[in-house]
C-alpha positions, 0 to 999 in steps of 0.5 A: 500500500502506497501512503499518501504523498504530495505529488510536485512536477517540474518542468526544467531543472531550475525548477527541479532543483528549487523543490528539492530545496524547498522540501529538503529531505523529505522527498523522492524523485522520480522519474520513471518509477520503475524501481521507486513504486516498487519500494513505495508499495512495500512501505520501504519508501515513504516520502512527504513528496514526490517530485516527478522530472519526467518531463524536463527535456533539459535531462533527456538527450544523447551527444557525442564528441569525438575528443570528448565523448558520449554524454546521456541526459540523467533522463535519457530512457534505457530504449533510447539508448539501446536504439541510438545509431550514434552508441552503436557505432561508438559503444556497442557494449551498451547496446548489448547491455541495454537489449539484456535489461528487464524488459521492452515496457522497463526499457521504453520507461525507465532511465538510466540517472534512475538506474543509478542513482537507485544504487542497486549492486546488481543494476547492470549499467554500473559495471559497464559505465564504471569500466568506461570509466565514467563520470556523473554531473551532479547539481544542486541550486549553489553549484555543480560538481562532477565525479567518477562513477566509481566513487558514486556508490556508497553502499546498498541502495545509497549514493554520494547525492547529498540533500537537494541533489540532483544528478544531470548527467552521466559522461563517458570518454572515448574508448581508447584505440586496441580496446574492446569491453565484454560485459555478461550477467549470469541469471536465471531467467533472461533479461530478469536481475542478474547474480553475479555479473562481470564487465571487462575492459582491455587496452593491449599494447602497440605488439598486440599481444600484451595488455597495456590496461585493464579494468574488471567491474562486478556487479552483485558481488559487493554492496556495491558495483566492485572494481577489482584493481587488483586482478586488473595488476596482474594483466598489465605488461602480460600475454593472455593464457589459461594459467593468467586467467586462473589467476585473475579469475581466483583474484576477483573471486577472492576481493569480492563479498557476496552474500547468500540468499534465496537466489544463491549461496555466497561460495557459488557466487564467488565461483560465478565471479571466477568463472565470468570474470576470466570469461569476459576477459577472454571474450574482450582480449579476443575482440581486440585480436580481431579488430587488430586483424581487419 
């Protein structure tokens, strides 16, 4: 049962930002909902006011630079950017990523600043958009800032907003020339909420056949989405082979902290992160030979 709440819409930010201001921390903002009714139904969630930015047009927008790089609006739909020619020509990963998320009525509605800020460890853009190393413009009525993404989550379901935040933005660099990223998410049923999920990303070296750099990302894993700088040590300067994976994959399984539940038992979660996390740097270190090749 969802109690009663006060419902504000903005239709520009200017105006977002002055009612969070003005309601300080008793709100919530919504904007495709997908994930917040859910929690409101349940009582987990119960804010005085609910502050819809759906319609500010000012947060819903893909653009691209070739020096700079992608930006995504905080309300660009997942839909939106599963069928934008311009990510699929510039990171394909996020189309495979967002075919794989939940399904086509999520996809056409919810957005990927709600995603995020939602702060779910087993969302699947986190992994992804944190092995891009991307960033996040966030706002208030005095000032802007920006920072990685992989600073952004705090632990489960809290991020780095602060009280009369709101995020505008989320900005990834150019892919590096010899990269390829992987990303997959072992579930049980398709497109539904991943266990475990692992997004790899390898830049090999000029000789194309050692790894220059290297960034893994699990999902599901942690209380939030986990980067394994560690495993990511050991395929620096390295040629791939079955013993270098072993290591890498042992490495994420043992840095990682799942828990068990209804869904899965914290040691098969640690194989999952073995398993895919060795999985994904094959399959990118394997897209790179065949760019190289073409």
């Amino acid at each position: 049962m969802i109690h009663d709440f006060n419902y504000l819409k903005a239709d520009t930010v200017k105006e977002a930002l002055r009612l969070l201001a003005q309601h300080k921390d008793d709100y919530k903002i919504i904007c495709g909902g997908q994930s917040l009714l859910i929690l409101m139904r349940q009582g987990l969630v119960t804010p005085g006011n609910l502050i819809d930015i759906k319609k500010v047009k000012e947060l819903s927008y893909i653009k691209f630079d070739p020096k700079k790089g992608l930006t995504l609006g905080a309300a660009t739909t997942h839909r939106e950017i599963e069928k934008s020619k311009i990510i699929r020509k510039h990171y394909p990963i996020l189309v495979d990523l967002e075919e794989n998320i939940a399904s086509n009525q999520t996809r056409n509605w919810g957005t990927i600043g709600g995603n995020l800020c939602h702060g779910d460890p087993t969302g699947d853009p986190g992994p992804v958009f944190i092995a891009l190393d991307a960033s996040v413009k966030i706002a208030n009525r005095q000032r802007e800032r920006t920072m990685l993404l992989e600073e952004f989550f705090l632990d489960f379901f809290e991020t780095a907003l602060e009280e009369g935040e709101l995020l505008l933005e989320v900005r990834i660099p150019v892919i590096p020339p010899k990269t390829a990223v992987a990303y997959e998410k072992f579930n049980i049923i398709k497109n539904d909420q991943g266990i475990i999920s692992v997004a790899a990303l390898i830049t090999v070296n000029k000789d194309g056949s050692t790894c220059k750099n290297a960034r893994i990302v699990l999902g599901g894993a942690a209380n939030t989405p986990l980067r394994i700088k560690e495993a990511e040590k050991l395929l620096t300067g390295q040629k791939i082979s079955p013993a270098l994976l072993d290591k890498v994959g042992k490495k994420a399984s043992e840095m990682s902290s799942p828990v068990s539940d209804i869904h899965a038992s914290e040691t098969y979660r640690r194989y999952l992160v073995d398993v895919l996390t060795k999985r994904m740097i094959k399959k990118a270190w394997e897209h790179v030979a065949t760019s190289l090749k073409q």
